[in-house]
N, CA and C atoms as a LAMMPS dump frame, in Angstrom:
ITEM: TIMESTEP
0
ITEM: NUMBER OF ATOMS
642
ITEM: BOX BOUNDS ff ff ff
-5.0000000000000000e+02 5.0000000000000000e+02
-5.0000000000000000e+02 5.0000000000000000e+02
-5.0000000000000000e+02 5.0000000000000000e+02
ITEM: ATOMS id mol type element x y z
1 1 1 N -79.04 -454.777 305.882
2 1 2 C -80.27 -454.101 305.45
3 1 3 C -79.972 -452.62 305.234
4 2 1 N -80.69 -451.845 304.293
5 2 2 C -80.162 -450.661 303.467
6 2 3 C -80.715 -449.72 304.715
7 3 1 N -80.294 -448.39 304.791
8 3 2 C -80.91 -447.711 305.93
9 3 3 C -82.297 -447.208 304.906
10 4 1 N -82.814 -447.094 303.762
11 4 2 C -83.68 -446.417 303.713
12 4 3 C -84.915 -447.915 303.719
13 5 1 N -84.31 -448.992 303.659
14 5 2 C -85.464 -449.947 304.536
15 5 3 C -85.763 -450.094 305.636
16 6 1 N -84.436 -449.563 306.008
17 6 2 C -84.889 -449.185 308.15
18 6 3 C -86.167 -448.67 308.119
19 7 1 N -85.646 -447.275 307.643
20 7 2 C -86.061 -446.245 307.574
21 7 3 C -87.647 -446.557 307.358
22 8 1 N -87.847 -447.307 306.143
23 8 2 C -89.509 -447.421 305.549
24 8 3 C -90.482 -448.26 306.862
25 9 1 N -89.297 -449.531 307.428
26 9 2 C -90.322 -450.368 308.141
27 9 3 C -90.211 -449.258 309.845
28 10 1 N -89.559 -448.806 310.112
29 10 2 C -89.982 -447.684 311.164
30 10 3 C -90.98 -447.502 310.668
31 11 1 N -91 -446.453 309.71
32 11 2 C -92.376 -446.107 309.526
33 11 3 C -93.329 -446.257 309.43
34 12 1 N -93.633 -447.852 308.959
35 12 2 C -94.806 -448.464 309.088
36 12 3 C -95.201 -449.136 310.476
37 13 1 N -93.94 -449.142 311.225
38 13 2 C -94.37 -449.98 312.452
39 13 3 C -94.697 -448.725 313.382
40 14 1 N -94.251 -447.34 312.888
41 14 2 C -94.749 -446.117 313.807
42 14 3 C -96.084 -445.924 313.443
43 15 1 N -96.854 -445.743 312.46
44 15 2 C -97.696 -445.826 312.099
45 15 3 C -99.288 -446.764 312.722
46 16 1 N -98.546 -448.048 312.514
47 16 2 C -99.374 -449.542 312.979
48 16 3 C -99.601 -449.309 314.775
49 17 1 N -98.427 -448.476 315.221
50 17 2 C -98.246 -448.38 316.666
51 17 3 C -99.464 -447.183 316.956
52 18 1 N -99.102 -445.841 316.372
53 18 2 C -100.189 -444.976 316.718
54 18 3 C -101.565 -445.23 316.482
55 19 1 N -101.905 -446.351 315.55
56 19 2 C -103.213 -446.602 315.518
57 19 3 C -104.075 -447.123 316.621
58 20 1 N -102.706 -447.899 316.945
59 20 2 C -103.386 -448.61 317.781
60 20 3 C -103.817 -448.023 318.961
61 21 1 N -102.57 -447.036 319.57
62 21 2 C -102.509 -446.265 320.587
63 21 3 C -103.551 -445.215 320.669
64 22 1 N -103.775 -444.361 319.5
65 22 2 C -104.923 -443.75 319.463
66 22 3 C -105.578 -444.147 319.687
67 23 1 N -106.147 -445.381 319.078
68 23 2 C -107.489 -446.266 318.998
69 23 3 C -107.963 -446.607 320.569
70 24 1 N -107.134 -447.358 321.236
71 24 2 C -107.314 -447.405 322.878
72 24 3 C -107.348 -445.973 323.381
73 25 1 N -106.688 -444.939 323.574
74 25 2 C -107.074 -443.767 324.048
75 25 3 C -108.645 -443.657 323.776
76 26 1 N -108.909 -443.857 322.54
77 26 2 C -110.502 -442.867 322.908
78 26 3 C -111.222 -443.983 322.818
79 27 1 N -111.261 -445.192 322.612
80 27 2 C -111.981 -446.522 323.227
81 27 3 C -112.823 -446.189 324.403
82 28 1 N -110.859 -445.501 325.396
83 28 2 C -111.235 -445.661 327.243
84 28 3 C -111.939 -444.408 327.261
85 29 1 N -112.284 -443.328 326.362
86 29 2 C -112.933 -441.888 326.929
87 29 3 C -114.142 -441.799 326.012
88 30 1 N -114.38 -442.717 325.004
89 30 2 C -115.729 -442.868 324.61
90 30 3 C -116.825 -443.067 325.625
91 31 1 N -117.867 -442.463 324.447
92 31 2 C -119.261 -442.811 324.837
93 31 3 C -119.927 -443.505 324.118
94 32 1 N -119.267 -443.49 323.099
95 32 2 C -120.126 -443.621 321.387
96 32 3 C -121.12 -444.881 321.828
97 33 1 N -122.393 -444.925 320.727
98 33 2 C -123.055 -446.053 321.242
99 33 3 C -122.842 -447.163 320.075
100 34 1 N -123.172 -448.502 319.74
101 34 2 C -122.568 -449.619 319.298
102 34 3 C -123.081 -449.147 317.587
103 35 1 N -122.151 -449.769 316.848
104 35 2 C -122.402 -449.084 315.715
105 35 3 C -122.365 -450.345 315.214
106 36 1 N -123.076 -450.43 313.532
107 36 2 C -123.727 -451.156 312.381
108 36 3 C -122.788 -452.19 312.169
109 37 1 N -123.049 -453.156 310.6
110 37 2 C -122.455 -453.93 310.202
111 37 3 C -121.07 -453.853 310.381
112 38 1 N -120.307 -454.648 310.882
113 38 2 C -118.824 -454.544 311.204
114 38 3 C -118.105 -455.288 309.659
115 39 1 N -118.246 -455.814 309.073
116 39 2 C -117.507 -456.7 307.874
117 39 3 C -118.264 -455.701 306.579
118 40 1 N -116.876 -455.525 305.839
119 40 2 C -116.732 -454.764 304.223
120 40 3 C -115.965 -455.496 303.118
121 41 1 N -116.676 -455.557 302.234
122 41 2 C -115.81 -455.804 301.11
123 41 3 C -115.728 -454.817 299.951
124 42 1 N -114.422 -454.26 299.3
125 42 2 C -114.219 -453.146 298.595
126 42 3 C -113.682 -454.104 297.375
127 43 1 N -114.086 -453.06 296.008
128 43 2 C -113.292 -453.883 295.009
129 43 3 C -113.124 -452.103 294.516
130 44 1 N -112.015 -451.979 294.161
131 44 2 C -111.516 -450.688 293.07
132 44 3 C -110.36 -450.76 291.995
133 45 1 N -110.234 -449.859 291.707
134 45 2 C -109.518 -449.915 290.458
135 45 3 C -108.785 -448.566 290.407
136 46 1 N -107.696 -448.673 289.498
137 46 2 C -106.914 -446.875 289.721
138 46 3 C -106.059 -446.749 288.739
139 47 1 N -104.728 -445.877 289.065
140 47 2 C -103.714 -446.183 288.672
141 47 3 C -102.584 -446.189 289.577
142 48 1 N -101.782 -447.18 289.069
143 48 2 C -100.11 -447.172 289.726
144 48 3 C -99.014 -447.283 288.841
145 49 1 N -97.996 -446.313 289.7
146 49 2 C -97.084 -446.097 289.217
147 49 3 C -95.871 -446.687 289.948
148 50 1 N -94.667 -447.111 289.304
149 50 2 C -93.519 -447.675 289.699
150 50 3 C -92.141 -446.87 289.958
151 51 1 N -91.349 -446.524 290.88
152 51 2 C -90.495 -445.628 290.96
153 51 3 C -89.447 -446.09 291.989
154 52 1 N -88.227 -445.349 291.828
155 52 2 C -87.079 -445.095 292.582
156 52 3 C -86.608 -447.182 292.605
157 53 1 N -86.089 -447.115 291.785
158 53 2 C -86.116 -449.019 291.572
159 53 3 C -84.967 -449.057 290.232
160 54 1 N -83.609 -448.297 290.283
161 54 2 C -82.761 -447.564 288.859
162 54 3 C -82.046 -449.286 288.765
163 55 1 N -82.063 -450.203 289.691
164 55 2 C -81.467 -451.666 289.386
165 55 3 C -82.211 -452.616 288.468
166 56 1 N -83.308 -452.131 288.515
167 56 2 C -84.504 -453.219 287.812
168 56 3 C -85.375 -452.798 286.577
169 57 1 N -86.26 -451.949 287.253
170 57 2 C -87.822 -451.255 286.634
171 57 3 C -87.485 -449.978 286.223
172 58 1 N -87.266 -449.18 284.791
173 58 2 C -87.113 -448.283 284.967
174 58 3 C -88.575 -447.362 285.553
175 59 1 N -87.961 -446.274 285.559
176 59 2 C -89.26 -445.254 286.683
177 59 3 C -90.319 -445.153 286.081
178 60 1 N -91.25 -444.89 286.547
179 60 2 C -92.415 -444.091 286.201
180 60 3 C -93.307 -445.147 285.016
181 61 1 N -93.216 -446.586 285.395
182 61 2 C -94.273 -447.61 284.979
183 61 3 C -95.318 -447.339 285.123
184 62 1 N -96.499 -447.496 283.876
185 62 2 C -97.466 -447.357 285.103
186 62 3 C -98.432 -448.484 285.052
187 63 1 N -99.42 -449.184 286.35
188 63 2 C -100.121 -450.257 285.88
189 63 3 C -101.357 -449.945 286.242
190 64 1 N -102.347 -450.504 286.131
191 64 2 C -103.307 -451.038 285.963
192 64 3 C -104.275 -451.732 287.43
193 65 1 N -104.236 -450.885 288.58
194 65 2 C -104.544 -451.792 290.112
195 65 3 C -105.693 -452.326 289.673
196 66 1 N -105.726 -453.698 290.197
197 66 2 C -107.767 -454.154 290.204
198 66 3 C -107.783 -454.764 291.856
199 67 1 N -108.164 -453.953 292.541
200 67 2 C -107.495 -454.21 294.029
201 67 3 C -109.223 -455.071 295.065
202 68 1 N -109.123 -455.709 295.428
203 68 2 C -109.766 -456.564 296.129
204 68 3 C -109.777 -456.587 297.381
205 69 1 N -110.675 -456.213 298.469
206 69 2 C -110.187 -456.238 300.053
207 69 3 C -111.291 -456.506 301.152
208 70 1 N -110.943 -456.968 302.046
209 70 2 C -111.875 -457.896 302.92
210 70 3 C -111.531 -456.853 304.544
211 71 1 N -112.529 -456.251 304.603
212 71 2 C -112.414 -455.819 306.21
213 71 3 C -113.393 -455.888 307.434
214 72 1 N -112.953 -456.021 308.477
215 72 2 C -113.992 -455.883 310.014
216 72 3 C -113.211 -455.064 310.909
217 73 1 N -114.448 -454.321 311.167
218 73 2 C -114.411 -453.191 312.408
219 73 3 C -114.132 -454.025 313.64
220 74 1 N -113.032 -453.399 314.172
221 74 2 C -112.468 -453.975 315.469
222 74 3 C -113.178 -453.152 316.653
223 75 1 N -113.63 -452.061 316.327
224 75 2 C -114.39 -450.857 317.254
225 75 3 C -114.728 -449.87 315.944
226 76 1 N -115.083 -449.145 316.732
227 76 2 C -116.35 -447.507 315.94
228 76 3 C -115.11 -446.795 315.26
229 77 1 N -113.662 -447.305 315.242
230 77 2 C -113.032 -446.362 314.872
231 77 3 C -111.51 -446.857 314.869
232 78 1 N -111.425 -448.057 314.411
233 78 2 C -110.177 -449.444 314.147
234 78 3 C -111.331 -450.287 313.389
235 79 1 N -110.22 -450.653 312.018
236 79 2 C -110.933 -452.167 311.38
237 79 3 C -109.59 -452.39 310.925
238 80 1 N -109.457 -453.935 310.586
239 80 2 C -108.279 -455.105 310.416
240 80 3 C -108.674 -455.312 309.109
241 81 1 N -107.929 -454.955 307.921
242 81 2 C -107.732 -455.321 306.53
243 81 3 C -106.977 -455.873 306.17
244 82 1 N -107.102 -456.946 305.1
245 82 2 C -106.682 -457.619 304.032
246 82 3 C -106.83 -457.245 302.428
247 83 1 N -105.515 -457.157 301.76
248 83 2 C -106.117 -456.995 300.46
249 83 3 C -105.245 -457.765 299.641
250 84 1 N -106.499 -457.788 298.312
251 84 2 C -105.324 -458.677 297.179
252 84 3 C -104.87 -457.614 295.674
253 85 1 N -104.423 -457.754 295.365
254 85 2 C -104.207 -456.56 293.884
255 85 3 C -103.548 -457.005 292.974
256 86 1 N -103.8 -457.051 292.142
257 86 2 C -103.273 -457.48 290.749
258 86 3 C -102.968 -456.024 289.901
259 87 1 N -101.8 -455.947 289.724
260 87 2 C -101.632 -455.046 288.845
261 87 3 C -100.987 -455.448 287.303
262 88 1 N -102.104 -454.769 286.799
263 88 2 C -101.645 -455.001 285.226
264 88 3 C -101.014 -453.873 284.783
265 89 1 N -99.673 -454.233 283.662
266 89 2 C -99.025 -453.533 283.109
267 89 3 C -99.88 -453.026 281.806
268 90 1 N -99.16 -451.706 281.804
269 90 2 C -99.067 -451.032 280.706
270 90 3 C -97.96 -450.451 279.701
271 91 1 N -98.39 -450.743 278.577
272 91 2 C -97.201 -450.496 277.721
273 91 3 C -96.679 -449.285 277.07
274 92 1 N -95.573 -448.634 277.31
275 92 2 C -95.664 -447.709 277.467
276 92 3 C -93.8 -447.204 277.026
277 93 1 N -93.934 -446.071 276.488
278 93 2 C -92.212 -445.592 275.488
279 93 3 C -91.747 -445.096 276.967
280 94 1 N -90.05 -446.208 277.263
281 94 2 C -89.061 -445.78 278.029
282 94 3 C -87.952 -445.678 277.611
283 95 1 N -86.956 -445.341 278.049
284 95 2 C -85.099 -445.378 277.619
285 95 3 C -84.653 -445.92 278.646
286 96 1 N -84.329 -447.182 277.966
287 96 2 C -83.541 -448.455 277.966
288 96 3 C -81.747 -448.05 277.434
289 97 1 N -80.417 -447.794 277.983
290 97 2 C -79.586 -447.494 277.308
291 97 3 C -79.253 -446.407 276.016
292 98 1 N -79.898 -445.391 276.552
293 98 2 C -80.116 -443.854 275.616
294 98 3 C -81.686 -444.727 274.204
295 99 1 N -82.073 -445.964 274.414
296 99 2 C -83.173 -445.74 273.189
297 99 3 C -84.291 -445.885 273.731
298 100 1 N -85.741 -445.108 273.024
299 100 2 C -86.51 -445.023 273.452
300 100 3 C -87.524 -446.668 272.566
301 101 1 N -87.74 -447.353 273.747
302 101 2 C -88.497 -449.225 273.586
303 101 3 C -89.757 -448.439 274.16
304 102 1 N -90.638 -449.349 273.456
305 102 2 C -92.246 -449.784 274.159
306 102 3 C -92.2 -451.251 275.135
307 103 1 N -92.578 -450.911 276.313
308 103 2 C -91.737 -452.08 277.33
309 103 3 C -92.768 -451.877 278.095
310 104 1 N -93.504 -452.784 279.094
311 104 2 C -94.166 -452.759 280.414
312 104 3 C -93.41 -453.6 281.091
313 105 1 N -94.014 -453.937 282.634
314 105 2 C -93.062 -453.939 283.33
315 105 3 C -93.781 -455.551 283.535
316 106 1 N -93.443 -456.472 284.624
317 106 2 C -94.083 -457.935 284.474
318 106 3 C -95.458 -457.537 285.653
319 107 1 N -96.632 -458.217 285.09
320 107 2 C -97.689 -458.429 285.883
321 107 3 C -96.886 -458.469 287.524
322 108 1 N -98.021 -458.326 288.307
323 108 2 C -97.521 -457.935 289.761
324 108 3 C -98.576 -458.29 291.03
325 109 1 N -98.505 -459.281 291.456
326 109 2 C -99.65 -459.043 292.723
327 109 3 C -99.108 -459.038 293.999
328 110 1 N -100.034 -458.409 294.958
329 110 2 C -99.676 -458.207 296.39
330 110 3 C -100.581 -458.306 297.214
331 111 1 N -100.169 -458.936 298.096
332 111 2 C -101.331 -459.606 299.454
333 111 3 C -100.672 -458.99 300.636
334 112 1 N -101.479 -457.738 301.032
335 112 2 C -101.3 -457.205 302.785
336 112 3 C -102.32 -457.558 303.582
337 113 1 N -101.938 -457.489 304.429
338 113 2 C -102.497 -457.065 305.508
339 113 3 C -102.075 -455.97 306.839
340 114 1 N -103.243 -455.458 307.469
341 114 2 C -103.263 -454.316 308.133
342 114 3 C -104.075 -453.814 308.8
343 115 1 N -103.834 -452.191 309.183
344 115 2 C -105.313 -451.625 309.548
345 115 3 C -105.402 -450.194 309.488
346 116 1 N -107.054 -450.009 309.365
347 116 2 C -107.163 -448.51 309.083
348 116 3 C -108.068 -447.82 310.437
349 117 1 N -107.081 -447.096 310.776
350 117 2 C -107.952 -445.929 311.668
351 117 3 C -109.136 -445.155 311.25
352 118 1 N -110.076 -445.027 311.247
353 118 2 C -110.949 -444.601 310.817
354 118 3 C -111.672 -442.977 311.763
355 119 1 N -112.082 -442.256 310.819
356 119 2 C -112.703 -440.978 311.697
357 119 3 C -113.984 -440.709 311.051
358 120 1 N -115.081 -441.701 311.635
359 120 2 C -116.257 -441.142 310.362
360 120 3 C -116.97 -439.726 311.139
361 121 1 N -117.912 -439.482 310.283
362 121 2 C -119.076 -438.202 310.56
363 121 3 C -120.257 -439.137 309.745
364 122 1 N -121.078 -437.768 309.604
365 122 2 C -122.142 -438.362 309.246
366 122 3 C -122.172 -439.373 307.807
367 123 1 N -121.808 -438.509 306.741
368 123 2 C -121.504 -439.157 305.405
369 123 3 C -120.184 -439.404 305.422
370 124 1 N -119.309 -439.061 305.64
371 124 2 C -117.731 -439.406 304.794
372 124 3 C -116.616 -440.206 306.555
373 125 1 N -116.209 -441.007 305.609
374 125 2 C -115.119 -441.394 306.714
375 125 3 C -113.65 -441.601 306.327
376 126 1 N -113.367 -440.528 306.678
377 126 2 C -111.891 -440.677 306.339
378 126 3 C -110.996 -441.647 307.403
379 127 1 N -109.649 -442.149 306.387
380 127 2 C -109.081 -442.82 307.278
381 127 3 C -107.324 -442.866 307.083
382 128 1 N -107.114 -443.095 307.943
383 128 2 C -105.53 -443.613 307.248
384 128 3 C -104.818 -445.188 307.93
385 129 1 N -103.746 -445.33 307.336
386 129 2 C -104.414 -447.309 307.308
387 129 3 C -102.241 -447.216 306.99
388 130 1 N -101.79 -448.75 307.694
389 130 2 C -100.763 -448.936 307.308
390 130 3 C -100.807 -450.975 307.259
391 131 1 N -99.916 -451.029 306.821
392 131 2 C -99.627 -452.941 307.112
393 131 3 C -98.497 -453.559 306.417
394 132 1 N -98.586 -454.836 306.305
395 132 2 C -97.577 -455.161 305.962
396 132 3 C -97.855 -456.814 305.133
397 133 1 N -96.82 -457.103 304.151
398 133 2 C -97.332 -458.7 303.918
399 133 3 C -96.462 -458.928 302.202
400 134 1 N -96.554 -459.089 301.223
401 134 2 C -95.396 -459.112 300.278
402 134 3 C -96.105 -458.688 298.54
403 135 1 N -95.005 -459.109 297.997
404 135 2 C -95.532 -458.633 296.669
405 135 3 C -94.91 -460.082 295.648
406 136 1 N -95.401 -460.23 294.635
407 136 2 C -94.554 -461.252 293.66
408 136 3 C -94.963 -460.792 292.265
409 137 1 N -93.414 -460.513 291.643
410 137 2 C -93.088 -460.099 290.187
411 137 3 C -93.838 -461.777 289.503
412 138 1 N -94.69 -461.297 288.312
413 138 2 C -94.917 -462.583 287.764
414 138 3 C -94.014 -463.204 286.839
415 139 1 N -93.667 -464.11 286.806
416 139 2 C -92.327 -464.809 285.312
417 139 3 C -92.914 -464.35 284.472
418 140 1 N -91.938 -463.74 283.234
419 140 2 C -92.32 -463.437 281.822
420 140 3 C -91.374 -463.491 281.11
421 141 1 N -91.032 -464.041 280.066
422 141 2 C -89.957 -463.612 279.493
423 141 3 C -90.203 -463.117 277.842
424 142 1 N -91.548 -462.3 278.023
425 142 2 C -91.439 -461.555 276.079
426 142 3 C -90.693 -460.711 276.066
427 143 1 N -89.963 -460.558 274.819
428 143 2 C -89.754 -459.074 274.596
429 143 3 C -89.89 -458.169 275.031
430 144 1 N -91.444 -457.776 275.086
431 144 2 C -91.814 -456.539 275.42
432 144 3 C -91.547 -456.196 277.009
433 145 1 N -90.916 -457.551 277.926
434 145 2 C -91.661 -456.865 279.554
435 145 3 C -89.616 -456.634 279.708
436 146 1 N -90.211 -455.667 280.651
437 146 2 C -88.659 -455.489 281.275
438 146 3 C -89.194 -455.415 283.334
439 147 1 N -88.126 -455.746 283.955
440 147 2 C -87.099 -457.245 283.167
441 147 3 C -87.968 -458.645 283.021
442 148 1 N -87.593 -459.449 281.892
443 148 2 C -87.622 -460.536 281.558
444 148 3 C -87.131 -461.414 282.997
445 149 1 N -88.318 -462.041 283.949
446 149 2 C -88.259 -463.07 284.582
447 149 3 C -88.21 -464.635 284.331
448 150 1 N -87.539 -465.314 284.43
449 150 2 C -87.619 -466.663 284.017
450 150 3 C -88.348 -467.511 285.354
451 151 1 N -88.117 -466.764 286.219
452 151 2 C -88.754 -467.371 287.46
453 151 3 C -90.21 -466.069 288.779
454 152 1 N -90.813 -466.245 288.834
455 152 2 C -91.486 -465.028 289.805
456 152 3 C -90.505 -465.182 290.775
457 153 1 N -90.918 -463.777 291.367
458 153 2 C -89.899 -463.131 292.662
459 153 3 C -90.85 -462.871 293.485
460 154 1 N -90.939 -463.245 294.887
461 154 2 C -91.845 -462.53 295.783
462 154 3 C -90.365 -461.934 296.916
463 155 1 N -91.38 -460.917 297.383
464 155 2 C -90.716 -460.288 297.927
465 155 3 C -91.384 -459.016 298.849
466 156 1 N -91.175 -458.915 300.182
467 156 2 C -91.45 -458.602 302.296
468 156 3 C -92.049 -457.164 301.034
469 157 1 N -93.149 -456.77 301.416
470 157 2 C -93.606 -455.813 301.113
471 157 3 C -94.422 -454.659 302.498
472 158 1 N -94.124 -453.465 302.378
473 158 2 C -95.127 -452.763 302.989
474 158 3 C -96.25 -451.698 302.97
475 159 1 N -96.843 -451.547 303.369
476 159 2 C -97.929 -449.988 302.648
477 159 3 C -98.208 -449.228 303.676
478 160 1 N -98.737 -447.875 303.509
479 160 2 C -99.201 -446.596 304.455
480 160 3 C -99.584 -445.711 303.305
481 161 1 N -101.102 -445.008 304.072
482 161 2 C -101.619 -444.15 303.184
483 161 3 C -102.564 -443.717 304.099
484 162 1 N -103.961 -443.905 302.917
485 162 2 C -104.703 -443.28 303.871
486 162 3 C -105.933 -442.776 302.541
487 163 1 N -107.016 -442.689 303.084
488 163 2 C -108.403 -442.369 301.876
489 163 3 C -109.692 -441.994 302.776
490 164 1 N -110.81 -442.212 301.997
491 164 2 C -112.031 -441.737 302.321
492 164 3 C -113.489 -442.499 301.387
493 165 1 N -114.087 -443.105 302.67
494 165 2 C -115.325 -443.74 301.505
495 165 3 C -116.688 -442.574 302.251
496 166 1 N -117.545 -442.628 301.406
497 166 2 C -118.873 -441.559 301.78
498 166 3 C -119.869 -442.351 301.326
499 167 1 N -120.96 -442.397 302.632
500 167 2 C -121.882 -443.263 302.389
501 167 3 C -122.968 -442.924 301.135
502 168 1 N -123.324 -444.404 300.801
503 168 2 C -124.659 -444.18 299.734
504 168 3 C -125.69 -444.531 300.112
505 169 1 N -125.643 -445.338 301.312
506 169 2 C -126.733 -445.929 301.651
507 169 3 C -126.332 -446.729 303.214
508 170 1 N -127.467 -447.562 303.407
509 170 2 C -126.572 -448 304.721
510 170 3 C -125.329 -449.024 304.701
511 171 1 N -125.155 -449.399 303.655
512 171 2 C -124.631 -451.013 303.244
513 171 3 C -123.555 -450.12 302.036
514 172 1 N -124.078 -449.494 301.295
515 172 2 C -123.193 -449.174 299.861
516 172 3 C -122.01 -447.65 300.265
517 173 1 N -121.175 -447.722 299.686
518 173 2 C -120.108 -446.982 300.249
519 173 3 C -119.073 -446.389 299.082
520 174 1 N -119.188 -445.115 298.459
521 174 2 C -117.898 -444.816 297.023
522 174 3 C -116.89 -444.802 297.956
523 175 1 N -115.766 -445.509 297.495
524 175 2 C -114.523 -445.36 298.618
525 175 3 C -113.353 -444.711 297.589
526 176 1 N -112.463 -444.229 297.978
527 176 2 C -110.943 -443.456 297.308
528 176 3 C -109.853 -444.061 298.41
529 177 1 N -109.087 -444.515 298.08
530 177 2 C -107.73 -444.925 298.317
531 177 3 C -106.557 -444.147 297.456
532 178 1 N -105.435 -443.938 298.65
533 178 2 C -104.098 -443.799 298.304
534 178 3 C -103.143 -444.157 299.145
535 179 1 N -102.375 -445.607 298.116
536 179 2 C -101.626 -446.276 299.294
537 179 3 C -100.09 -445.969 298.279
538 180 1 N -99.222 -445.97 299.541
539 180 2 C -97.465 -446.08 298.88
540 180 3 C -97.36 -447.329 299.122
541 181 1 N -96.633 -448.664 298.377
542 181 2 C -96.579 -449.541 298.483
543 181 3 C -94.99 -449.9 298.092
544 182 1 N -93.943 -450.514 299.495
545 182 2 C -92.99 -450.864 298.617
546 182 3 C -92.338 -452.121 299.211
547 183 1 N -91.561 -452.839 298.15
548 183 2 C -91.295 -453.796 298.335
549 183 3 C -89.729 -453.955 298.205
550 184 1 N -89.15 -454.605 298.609
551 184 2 C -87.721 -455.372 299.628
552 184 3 C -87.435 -456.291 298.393
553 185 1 N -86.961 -456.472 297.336
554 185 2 C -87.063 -457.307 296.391
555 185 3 C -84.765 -457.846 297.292
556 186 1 N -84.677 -459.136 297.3
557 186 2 C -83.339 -459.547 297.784
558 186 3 C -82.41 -459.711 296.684
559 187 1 N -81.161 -458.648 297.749
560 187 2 C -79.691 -458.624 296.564
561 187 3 C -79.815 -459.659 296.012
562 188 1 N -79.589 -459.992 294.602
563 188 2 C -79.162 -461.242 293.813
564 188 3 C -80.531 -462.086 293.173
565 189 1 N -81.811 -461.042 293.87
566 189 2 C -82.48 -461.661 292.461
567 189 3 C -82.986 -461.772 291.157
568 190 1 N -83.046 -462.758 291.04
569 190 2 C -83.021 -462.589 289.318
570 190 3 C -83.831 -462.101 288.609
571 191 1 N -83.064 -460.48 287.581
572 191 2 C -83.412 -459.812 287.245
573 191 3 C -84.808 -458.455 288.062
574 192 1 N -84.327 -458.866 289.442
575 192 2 C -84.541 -457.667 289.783
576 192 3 C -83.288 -456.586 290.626
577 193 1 N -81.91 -456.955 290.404
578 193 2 C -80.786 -456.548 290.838
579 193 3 C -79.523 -456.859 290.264
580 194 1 N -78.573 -455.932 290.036
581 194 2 C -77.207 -455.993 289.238
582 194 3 C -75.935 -455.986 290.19
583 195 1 N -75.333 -455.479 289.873
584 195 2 C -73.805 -456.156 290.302
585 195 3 C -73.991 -454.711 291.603
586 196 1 N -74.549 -453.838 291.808
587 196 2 C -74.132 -453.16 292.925
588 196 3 C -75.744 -453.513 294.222
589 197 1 N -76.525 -454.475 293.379
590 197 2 C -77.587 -454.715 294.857
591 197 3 C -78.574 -454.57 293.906
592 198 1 N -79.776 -454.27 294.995
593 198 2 C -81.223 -453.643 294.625
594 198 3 C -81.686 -452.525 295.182
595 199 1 N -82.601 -452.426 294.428
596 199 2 C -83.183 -451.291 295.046
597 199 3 C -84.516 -451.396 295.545
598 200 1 N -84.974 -450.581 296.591
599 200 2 C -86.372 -451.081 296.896
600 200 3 C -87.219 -450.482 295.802
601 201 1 N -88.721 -451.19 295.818
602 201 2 C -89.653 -450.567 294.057
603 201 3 C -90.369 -449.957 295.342
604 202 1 N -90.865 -448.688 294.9
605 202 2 C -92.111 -447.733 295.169
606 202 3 C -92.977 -447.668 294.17
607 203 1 N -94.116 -448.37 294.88
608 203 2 C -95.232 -447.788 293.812
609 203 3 C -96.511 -447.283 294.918
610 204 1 N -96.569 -446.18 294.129
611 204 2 C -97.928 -445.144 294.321
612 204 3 C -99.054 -445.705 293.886
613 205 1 N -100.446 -446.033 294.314
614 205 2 C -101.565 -446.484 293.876
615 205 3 C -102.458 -445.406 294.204
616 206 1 N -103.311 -444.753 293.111
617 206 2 C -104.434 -444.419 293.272
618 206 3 C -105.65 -444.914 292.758
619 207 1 N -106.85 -445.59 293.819
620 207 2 C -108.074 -446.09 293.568
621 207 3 C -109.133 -445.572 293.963
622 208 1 N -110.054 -445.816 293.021
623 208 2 C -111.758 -445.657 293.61
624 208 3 C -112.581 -446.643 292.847
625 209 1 N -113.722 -447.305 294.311
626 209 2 C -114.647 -448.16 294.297
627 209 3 C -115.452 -447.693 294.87
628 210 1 N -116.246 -449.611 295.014
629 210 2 C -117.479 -449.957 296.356
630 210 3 C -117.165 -450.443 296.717
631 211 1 N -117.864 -450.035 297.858
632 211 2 C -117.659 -451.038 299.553
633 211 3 C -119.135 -451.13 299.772
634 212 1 N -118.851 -452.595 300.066
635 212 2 C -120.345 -453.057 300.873
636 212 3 C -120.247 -453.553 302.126
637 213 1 N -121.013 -453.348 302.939
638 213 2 C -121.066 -453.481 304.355
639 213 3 C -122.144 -454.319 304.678
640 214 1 N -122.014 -455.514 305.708
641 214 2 C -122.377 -456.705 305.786
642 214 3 C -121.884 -456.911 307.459
């Protein structure tokens, strides 16, 4: 395993750890009194971008998130998320071997799971959130997508970020997300790695939706 995948899943498991740890610290020194609907569902949309991936994808793809997510408050200030995301490509002028092609990259979805620490106030609750769970390149083989899959690839994915939703009401919620998302794609698969390995894909997502609370 490459050290800068060490490196990434430390970080997410340091992350997943302080939440938690925080989260019990002020559990045991709260007072807070029992708070509202515990279950959310968010749907948003953004953009993402694809990077540091020189074996596969060239850089700076960008797609299309339509991101989907299911959460419950574990306490006033921990909730346990799930999300789904489909990212659609966009087509877009890269250099491919010194020429400049119109190329997107292959459709893309990813299913995590996780959790977000949460710090609300009155209107806005910011949070920051990590997890873990995979990603899968979709098969394509037109022309236009690079690389040309003959088969989908899934592949150990992780995320950490962090956003802010501000209430509209008691139930309705504008939310902003920004998650780093990257994925572990394995030496030798096809067409996402060449004769010296792979590389891990980073992609940056920025979204904004609703959240409804239930």
């Amino acid at each position: 395993m490459s050290h800068s995948r060490i490196n990434t899943l430390v970080l997410g498991a340091a992350l997943i750890g302080g939440l938690l740890v925080t989260d019990v610290a002020r559990a045991e020194t709260s007072d807070e009194p029992g708070f509202g609907p515990r279950a959310q569902i968010s749907l948003l949309g953004g953009i993402q971008a694809l990077n540091k991936n020189d074996t596969s994808i060239p850089d700076h793809f960008i797609n299309i998130p339509t991101v989907a997510s299911l959460s419950y408050q574990l306490t006033p200030r921990l909730a346990a998320e799930g999300e789904f995301t489909w990212m659609i490509p966009v087509k877009q002028s890269v250099d491919i071997s010194g020429v400049s092609v119109d190329r997107k990259n292959p459709d893309i979805l990813a299913y995590q799971a996780g959790l977000r620490a949460l710090f609300p106030s009155r209107a806005w609750t910011p949070y920051v959130a990590a997890g873990a769970g995979a990603v899968t390149f979709l098969s394509n083989t037109d022309a236009d997508r690079v690389p040309q899959l003959d088969k989908s690839e899934t592949a150990f994915a992780v995320n950490f970020g962090g956003g802010t939703s501000y209430n509209l009401s008691e139930k309705w919620a504008l939310r902003g997300d920004f998650r780093e998302l990257v994925a572990f794609p394995k030496d030798g698969a096809a067409g996402l790695s060449n004769a010296s390995g792979t590389d891990n894909v980073w992609m940056e997502r920025g979204a904004l939706g609703l959240a409804y609370r239930f």
